[in-house]
LOKOL-946785 format. One record per residue (C-alpha): z, y, x; residue in three letters. Coordinates in Angstrom, 1 decimal. Last residue first. Layout:
BEGIN
((Z, Y, X), 'Ala')
...
END
This chain:
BEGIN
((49.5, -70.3, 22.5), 'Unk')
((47.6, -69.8, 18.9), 'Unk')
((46.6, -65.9, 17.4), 'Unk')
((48.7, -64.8, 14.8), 'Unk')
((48.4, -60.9, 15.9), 'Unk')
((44.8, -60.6, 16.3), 'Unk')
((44.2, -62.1, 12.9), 'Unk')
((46.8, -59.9, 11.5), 'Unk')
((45.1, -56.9, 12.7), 'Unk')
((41.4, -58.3, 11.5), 'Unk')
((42.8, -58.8, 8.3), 'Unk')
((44.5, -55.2, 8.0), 'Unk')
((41.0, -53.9, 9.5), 'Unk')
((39.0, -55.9, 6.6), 'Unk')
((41.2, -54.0, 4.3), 'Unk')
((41.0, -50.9, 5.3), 'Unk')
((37.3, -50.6, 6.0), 'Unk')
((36.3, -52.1, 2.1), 'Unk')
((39.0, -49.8, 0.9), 'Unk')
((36.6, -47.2, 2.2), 'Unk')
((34.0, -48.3, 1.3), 'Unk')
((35.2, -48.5, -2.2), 'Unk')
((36.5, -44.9, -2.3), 'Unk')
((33.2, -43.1, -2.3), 'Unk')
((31.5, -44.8, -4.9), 'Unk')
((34.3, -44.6, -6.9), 'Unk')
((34.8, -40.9, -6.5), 'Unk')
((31.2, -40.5, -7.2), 'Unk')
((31.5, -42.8, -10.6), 'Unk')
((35.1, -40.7, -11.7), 'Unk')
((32.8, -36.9, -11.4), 'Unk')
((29.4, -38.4, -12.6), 'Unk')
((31.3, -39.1, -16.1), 'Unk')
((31.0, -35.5, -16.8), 'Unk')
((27.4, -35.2, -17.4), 'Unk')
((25.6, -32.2, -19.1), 'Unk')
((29.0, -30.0, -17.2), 'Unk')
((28.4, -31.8, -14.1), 'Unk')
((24.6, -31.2, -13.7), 'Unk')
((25.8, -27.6, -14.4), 'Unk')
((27.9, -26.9, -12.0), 'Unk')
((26.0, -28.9, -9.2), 'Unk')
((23.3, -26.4, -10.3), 'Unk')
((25.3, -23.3, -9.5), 'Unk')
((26.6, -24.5, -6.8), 'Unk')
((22.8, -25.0, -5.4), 'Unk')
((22.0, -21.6, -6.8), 'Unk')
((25.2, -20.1, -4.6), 'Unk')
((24.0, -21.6, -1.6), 'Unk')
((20.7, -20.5, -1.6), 'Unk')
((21.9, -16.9, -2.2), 'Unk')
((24.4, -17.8, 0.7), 'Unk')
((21.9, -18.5, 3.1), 'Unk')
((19.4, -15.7, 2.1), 'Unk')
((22.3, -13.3, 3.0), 'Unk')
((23.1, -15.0, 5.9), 'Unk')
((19.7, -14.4, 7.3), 'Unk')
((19.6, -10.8, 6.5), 'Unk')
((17.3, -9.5, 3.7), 'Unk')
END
């Protein structure tokens, strides 16, 4: 077997258990985009503050 085969045999098996973790536990799907969307809110707003800090600074 070709290298690329045995990639995407590996591949499809982890697919095919991501698959099926989600389908025993829906609720993963809203918890990881959570996860993933609080850091970045985190970025955005200290970069707004840091902007208007930058902006307002004194004569």
């Amino acid at each position: 077997m070709s290298k690329k085969k045995v990639a995407l045999n590996l591949l499809d098996d982890l697919v095919q258990d991501g698959t099926a973790i989600v389908e025993v536990n829906p609720w993963l799907i809203p918890a990881t985009v959570a996860v993933a969307t609080v850091p970045v809110a985190v970025w955005i707003a200290s970069r707004a503050r840091t902007r208007n800090l930058k902006k307002t600074t004194p004569n």
